[in-house]
PAPA-401769 format. One record per residue: residue number from 0; residue in three letters; x, y, z of N, C-alpha, C, CB in turn. Coordinates in Angstrom, 3 decimals, m for minus. Glycine has a CB too. Layout:
<sites>
@seq: NUM	type: ALA	n_x: X	n_y: Y	n_z: Z	ca_x: X	ca_y: Y	ca_z: Z	c_x: X	c_y: Y	c_z: Z	cb_x: X	cb_y: Y	cb_z: Z
...
</sites>
This chain:
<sites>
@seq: 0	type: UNK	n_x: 0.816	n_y: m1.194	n_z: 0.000	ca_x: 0.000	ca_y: 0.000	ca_z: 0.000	c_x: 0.855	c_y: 1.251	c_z: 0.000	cb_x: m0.926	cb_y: 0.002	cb_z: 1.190
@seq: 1	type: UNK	n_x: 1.885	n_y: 1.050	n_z: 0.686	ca_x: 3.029	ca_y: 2.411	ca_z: 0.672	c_x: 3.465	c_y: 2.715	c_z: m0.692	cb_x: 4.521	cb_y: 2.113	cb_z: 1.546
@seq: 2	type: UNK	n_x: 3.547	n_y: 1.381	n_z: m1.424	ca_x: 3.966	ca_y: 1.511	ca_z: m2.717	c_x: 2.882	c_y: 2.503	c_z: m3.535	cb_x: 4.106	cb_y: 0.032	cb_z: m3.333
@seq: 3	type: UNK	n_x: 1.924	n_y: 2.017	n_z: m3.379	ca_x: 0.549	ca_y: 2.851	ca_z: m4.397	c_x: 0.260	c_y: 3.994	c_z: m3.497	cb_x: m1.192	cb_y: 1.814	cb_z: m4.687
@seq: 4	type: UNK	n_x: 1.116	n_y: 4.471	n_z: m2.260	ca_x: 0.674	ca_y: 6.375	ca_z: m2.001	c_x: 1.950	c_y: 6.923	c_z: m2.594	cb_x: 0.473	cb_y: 7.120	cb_z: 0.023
@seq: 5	type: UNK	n_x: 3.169	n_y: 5.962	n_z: m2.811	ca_x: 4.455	ca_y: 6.962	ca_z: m3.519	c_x: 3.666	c_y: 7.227	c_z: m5.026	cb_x: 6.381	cb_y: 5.931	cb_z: m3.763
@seq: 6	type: UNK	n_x: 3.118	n_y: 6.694	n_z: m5.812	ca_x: 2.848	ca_y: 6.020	ca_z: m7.105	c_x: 1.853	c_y: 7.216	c_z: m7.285	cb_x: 2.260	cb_y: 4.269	cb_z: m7.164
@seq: 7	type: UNK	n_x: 0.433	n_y: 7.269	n_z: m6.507	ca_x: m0.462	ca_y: 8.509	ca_z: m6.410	c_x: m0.026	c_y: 9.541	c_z: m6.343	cb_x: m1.195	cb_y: 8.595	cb_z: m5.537
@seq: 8	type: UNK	n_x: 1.169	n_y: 9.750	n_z: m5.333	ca_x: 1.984	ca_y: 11.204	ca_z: m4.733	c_x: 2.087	c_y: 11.897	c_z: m5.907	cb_x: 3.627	cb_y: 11.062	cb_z: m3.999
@seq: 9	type: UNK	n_x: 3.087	n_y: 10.981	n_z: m6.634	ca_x: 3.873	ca_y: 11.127	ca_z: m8.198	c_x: 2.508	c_y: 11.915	c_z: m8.977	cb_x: 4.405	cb_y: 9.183	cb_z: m9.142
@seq: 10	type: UNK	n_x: 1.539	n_y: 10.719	n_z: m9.340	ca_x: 0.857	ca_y: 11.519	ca_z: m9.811	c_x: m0.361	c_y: 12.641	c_z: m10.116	cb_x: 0.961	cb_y: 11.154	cb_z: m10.037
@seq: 11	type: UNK	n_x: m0.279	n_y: 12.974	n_z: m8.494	ca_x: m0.714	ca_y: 13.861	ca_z: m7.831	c_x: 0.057	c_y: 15.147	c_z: m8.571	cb_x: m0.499	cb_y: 13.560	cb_z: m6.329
@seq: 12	type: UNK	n_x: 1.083	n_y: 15.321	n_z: m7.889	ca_x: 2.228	ca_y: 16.267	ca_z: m8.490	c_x: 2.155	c_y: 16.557	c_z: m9.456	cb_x: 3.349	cb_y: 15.977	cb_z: m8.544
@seq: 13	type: UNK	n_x: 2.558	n_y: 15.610	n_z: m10.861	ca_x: 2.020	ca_y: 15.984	ca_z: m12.042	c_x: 0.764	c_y: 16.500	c_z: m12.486	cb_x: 2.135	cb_y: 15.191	cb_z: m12.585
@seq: 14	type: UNK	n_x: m0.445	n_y: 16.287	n_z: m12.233	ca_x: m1.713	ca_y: 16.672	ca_z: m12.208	c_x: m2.088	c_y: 18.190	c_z: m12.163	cb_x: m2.218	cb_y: 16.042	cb_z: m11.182
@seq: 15	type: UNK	n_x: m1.465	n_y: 18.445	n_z: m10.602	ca_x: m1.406	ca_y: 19.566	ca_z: m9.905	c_x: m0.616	c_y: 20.927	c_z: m10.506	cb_x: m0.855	cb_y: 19.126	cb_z: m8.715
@seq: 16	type: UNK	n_x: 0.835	n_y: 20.231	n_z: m11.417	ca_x: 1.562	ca_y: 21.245	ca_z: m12.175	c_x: 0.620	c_y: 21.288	c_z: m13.539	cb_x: 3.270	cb_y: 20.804	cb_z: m12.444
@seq: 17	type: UNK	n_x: 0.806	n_y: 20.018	n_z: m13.938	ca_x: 0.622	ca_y: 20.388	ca_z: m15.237	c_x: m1.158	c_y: 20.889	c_z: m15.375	cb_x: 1.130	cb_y: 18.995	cb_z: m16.231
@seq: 18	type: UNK	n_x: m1.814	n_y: 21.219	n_z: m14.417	ca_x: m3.240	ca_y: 21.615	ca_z: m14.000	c_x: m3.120	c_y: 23.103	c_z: m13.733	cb_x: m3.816	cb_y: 20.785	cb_z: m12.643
@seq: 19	type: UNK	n_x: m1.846	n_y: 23.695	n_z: m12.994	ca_x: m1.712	ca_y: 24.770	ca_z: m12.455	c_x: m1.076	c_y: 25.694	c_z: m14.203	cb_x: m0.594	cb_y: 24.546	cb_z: m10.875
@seq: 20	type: UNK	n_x: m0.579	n_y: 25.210	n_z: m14.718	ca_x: 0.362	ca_y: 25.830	ca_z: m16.267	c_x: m1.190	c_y: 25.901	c_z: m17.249	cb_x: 2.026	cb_y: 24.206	cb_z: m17.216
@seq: 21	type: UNK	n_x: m1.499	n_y: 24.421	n_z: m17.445	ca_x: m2.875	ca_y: 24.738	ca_z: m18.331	c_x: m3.497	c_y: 23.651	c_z: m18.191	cb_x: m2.785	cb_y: 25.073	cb_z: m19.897
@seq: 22	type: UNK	n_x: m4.779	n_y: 24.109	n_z: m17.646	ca_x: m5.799	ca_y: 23.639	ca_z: m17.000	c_x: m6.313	c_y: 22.648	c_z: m18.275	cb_x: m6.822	cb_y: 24.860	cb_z: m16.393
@seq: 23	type: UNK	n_x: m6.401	n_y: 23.224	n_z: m19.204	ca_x: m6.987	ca_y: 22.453	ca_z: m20.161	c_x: m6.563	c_y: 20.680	c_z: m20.822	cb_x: m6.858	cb_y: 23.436	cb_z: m21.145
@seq: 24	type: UNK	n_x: m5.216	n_y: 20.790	n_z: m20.113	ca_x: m4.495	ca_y: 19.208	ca_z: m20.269	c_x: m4.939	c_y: 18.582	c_z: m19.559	cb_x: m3.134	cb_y: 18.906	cb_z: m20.068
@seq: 25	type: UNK	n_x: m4.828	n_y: 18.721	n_z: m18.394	ca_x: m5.606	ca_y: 17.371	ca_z: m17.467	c_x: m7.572	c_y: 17.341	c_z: m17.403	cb_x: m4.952	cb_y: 17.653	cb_z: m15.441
@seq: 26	type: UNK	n_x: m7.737	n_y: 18.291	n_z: m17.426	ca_x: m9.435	ca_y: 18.315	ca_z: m17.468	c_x: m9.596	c_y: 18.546	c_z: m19.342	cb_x: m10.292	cb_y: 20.055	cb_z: m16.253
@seq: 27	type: UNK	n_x: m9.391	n_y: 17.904	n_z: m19.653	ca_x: m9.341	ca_y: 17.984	ca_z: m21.681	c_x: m10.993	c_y: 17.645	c_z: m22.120	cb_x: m7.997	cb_y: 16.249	cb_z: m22.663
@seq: 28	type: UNK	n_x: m11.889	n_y: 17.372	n_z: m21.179	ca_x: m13.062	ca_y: 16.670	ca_z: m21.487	c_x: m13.910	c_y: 17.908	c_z: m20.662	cb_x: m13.155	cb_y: 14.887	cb_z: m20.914
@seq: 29	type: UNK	n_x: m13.342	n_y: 18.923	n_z: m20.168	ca_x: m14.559	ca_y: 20.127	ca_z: m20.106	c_x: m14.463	c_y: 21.158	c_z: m20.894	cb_x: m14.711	cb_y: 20.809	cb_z: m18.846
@seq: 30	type: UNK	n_x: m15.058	n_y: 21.913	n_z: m20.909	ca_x: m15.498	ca_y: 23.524	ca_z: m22.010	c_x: m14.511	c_y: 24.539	c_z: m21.528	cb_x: m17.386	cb_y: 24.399	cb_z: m21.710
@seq: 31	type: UNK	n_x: m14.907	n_y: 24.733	n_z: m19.749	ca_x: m14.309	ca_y: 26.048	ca_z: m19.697	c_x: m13.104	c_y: 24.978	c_z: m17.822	cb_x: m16.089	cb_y: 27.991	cb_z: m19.385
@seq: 32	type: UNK	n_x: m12.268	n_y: 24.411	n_z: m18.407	ca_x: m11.655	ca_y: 24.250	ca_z: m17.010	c_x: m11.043	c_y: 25.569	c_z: m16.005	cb_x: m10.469	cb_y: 23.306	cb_z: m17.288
@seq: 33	type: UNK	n_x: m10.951	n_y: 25.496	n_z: m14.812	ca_x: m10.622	ca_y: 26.416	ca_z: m14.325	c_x: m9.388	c_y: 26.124	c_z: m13.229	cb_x: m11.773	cb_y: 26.956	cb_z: m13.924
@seq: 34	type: UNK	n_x: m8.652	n_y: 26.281	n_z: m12.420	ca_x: m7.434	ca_y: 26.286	ca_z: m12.127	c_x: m8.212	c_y: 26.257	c_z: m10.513	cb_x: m6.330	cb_y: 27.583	cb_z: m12.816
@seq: 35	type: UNK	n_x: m9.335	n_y: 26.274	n_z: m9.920	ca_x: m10.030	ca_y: 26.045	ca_z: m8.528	c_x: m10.546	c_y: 24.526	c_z: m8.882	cb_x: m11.426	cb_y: 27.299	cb_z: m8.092
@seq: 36	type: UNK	n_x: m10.742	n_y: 24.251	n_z: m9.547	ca_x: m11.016	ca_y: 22.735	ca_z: m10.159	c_x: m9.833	c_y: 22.010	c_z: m9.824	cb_x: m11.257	cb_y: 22.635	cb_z: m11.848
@seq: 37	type: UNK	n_x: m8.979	n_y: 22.284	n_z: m10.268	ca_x: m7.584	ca_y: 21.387	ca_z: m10.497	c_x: m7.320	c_y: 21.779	c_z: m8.892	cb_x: m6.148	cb_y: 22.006	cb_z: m11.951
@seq: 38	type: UNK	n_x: m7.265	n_y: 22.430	n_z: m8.167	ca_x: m6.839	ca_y: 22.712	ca_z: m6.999	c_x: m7.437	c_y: 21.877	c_z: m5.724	cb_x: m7.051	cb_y: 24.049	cb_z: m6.915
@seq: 39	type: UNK	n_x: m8.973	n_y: 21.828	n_z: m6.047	ca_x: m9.942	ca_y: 20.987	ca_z: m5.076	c_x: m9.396	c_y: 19.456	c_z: m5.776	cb_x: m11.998	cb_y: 21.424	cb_z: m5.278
@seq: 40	type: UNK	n_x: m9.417	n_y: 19.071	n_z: m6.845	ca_x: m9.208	ca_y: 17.417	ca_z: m7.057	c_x: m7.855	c_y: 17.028	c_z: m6.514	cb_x: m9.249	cb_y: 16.922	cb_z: m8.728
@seq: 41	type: UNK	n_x: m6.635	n_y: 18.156	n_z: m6.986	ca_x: m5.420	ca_y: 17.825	ca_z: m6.090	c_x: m5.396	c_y: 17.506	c_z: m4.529	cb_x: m4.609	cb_y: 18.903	cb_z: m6.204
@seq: 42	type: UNK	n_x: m5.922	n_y: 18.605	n_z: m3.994	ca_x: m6.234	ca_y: 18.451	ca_z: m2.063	c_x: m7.071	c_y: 16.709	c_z: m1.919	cb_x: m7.906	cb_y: 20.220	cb_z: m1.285
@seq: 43	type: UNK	n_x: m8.240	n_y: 16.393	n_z: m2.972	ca_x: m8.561	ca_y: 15.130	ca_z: m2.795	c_x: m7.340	c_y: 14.070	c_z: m2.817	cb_x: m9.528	cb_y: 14.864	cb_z: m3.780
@seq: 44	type: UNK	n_x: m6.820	n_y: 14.190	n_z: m4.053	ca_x: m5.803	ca_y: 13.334	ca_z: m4.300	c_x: m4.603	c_y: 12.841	c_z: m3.288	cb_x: m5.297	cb_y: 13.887	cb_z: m5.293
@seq: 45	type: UNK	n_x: m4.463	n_y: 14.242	n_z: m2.500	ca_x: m3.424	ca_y: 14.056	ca_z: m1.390	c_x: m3.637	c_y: 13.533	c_z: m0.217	cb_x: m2.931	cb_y: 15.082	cb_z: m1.053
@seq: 46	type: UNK	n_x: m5.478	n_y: 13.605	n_z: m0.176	ca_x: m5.850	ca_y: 13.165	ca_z: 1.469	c_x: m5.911	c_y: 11.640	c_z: 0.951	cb_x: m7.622	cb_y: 13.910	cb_z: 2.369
@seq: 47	type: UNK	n_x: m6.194	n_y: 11.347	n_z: m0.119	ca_x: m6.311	ca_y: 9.751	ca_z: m0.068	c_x: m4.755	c_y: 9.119	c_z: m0.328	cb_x: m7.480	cb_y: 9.157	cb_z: m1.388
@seq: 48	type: UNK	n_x: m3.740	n_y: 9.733	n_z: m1.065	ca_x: m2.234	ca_y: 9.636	ca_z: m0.924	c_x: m2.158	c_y: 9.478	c_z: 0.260	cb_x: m1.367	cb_y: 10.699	cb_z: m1.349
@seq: 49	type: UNK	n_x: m2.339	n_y: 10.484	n_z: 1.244	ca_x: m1.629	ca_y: 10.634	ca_z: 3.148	c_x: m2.537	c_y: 9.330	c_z: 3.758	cb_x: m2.233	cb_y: 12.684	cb_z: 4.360
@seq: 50	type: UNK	n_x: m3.698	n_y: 8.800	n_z: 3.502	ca_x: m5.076	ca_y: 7.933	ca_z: 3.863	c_x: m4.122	c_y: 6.439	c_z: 3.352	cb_x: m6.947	cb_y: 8.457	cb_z: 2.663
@seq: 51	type: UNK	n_x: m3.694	n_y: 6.291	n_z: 2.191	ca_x: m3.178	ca_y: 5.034	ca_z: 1.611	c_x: m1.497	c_y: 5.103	c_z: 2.498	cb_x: m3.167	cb_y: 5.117	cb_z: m0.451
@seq: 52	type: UNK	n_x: m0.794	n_y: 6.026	n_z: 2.747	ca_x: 0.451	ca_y: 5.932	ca_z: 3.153	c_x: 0.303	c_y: 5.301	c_z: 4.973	cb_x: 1.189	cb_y: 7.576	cb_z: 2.866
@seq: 53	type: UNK	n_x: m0.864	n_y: 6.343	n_z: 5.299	ca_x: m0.938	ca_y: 5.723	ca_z: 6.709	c_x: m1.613	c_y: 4.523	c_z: 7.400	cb_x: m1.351	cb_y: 6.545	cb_z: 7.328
@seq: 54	type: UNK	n_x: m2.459	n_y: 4.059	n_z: 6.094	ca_x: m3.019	ca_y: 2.480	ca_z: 6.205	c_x: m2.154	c_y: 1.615	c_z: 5.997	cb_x: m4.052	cb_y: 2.063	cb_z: 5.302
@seq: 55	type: UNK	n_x: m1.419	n_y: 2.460	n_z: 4.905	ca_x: m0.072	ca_y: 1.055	ca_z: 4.509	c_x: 0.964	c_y: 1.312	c_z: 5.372	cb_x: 0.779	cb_y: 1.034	cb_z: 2.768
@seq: 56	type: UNK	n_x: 1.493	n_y: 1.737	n_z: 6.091	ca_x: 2.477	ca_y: 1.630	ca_z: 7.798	c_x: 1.958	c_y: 0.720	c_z: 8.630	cb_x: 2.463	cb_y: 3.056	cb_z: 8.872
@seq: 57	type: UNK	n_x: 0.522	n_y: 1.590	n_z: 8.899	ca_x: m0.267	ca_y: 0.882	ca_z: 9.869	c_x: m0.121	c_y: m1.332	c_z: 9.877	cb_x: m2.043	cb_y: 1.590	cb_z: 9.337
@seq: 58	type: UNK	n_x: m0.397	n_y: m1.387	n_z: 8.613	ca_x: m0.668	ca_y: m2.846	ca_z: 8.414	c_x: 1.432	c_y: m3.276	c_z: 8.326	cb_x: m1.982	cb_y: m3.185	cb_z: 6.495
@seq: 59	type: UNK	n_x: 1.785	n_y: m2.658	n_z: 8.157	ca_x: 3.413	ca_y: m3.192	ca_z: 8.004	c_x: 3.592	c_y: m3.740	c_z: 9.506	cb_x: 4.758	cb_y: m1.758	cb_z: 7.568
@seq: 60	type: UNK	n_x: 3.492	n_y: m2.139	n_z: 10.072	ca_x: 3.622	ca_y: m2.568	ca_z: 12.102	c_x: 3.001	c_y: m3.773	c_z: 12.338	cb_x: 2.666	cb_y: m1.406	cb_z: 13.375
@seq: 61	type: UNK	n_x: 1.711	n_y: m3.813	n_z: 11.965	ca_x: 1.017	ca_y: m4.781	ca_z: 12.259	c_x: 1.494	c_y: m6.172	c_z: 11.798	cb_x: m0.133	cb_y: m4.475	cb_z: 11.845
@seq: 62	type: UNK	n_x: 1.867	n_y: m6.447	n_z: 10.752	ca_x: 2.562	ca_y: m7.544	ca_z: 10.502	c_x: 3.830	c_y: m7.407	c_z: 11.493	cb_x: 2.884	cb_y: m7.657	cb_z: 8.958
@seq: 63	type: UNK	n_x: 4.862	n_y: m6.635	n_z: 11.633	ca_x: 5.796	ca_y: m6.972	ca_z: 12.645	c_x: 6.056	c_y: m7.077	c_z: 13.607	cb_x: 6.313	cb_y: m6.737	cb_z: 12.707
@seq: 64	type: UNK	n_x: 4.134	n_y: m6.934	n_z: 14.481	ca_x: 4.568	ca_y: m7.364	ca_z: 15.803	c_x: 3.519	c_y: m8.224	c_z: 15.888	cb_x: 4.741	cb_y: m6.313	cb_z: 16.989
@seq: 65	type: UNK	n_x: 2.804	n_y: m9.002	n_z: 15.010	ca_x: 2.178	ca_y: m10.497	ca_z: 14.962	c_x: 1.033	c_y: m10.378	c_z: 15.411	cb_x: 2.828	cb_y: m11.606	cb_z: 15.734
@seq: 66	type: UNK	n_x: 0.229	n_y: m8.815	n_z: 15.872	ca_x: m0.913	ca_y: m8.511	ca_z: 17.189	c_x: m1.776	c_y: m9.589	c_z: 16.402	cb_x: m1.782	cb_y: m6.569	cb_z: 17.491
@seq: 67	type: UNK	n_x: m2.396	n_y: m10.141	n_z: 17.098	ca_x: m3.718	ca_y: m10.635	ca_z: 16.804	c_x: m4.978	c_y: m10.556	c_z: 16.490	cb_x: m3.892	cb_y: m10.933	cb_z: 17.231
@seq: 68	type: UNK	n_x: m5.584	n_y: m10.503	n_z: 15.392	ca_x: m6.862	ca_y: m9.845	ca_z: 15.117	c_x: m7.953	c_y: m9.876	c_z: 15.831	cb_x: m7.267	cb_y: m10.160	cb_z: 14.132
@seq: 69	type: UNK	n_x: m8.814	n_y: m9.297	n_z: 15.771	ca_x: m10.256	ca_y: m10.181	ca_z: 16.512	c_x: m10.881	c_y: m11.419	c_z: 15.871	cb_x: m11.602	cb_y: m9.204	cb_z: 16.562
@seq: 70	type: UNK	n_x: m10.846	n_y: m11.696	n_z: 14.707	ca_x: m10.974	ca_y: m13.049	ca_z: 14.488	c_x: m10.147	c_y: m13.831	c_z: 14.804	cb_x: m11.144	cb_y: m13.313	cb_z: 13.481
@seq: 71	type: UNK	n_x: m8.444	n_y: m13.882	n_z: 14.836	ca_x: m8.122	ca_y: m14.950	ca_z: 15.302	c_x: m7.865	c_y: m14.926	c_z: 16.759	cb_x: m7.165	cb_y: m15.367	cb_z: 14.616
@seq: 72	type: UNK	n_x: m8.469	n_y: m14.007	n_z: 17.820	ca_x: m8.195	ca_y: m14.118	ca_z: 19.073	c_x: m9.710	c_y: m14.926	c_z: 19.525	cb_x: m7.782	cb_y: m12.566	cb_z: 19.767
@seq: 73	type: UNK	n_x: m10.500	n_y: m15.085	n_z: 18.995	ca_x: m11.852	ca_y: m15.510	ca_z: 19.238	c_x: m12.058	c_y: m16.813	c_z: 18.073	cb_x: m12.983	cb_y: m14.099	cb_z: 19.030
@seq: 74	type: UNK	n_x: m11.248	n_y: m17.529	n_z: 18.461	ca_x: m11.638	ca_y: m18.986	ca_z: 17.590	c_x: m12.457	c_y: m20.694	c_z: 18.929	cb_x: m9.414	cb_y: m19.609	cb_z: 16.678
@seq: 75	type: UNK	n_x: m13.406	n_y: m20.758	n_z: 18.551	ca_x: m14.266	ca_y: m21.709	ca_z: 18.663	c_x: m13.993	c_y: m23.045	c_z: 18.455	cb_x: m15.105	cb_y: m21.441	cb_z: 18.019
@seq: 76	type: UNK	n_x: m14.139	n_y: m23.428	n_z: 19.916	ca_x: m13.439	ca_y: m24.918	ca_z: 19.874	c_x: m14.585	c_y: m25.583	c_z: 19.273	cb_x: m12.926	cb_y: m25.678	cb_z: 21.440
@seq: 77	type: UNK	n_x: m14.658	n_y: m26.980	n_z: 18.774	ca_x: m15.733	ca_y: m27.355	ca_z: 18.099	c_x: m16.408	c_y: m28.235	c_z: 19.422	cb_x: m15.343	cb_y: m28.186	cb_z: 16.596
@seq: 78	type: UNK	n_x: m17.698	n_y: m28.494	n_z: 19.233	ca_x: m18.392	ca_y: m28.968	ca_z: 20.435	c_x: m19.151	c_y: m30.371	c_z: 19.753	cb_x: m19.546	cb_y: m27.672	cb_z: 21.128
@seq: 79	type: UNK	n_x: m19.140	n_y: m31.419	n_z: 19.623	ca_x: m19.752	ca_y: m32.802	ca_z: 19.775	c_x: m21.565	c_y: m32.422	c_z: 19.424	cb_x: m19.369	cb_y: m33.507	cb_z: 21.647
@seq: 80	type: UNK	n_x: m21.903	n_y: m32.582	n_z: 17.870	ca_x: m23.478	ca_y: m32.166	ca_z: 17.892	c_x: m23.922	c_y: m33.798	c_z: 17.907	cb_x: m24.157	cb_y: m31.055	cb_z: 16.291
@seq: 81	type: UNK	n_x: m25.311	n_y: m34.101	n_z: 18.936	ca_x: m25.677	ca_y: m35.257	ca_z: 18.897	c_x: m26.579	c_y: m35.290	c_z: 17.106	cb_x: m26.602	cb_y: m35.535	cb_z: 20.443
@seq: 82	type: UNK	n_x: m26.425	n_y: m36.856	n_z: 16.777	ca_x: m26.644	ca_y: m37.230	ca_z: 15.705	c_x: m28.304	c_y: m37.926	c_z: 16.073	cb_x: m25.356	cb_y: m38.150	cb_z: 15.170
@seq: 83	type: UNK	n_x: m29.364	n_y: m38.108	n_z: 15.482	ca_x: m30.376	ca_y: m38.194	ca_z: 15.809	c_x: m30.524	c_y: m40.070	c_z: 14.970	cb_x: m31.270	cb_y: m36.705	cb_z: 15.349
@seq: 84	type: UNK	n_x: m30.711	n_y: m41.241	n_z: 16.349	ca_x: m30.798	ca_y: m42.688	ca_z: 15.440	c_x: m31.862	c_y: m42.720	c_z: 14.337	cb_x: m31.184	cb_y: m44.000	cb_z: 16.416
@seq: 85	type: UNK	n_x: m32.326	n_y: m43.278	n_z: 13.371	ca_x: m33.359	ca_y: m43.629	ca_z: 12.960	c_x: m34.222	c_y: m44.342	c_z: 13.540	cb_x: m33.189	cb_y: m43.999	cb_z: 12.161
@seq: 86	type: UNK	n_x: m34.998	n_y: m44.282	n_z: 14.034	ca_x: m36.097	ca_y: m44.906	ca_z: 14.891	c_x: m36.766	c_y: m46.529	c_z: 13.438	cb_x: m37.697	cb_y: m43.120	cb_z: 15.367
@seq: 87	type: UNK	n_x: m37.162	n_y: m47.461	n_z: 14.622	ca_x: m36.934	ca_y: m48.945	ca_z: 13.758	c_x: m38.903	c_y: m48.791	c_z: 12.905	cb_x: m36.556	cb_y: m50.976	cb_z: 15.412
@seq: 88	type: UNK	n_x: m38.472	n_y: m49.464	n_z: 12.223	ca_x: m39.765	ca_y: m49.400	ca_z: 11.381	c_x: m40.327	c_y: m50.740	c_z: 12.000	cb_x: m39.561	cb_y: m49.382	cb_z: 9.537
@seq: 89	type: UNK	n_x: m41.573	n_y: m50.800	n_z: 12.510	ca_x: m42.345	ca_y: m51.778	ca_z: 12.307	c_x: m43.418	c_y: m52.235	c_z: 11.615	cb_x: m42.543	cb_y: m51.902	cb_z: 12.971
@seq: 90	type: UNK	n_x: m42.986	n_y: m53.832	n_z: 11.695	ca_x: m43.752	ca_y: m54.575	ca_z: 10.766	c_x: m44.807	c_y: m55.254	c_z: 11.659	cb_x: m42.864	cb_y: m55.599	cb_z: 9.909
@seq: 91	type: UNK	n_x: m46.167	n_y: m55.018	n_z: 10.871	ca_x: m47.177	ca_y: m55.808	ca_z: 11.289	c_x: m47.689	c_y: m56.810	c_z: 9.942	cb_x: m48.338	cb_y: m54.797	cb_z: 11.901
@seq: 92	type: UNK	n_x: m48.221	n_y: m58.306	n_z: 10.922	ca_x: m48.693	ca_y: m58.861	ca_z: 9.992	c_x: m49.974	c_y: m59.386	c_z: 10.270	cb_x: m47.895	cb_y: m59.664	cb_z: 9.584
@seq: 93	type: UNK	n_x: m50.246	n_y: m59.169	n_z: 8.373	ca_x: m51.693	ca_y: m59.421	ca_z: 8.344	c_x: m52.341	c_y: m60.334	c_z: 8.966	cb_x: m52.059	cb_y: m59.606	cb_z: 7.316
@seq: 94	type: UNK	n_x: m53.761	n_y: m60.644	n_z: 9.358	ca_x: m54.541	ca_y: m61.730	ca_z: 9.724	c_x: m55.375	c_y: m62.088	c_z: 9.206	cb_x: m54.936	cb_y: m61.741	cb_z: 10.576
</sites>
């Protein structure tokens, strides 16, 4: 995950310049782009960059000190379910 917030960062950055020089390259699919456009999608781009960098630490630590999840701290011993006999068929005979 650290890998894909360096990877976003990157192209965050680019976005953000080449958005800030001319708006019209990265937003190429609107009429009138504007340079407050490119500014609000960058600030998005960075909170989910800083969001992916600090989930992906988070889970590294977590792998290196082995903590235990809540599923595997709560595992269920198995318990003996009774099996139900078939009860005997009887036969009657005719008279």
């Amino acid at each position: 995950m650290v890998n894909y917030a360096f990877d976003l960062a990157i192209w965050t950055v680019l976005f953000f310049i080449t958005g800030m020089y001319k708006p019209q390259w990265p937003l190429f699919f609107m009429k009138k782009p504007d340079r407050f456009l490119i500014l609000i999608i960058s600030t998005i781009l960075v909170m989910i960059t800083f969001t992916l960098y600090g989930e992906g630490n988070r889970r590294a630590k977590q792998e290196l000190t082995k903590q235990p999840t809540i599923t595997q701290a709560t595992e269920i011993a198995p318990v003996p379910v009774p099996v139900p006999a078939p009860t005997p068929v009887q036969t009657t005979k005719p008279h």
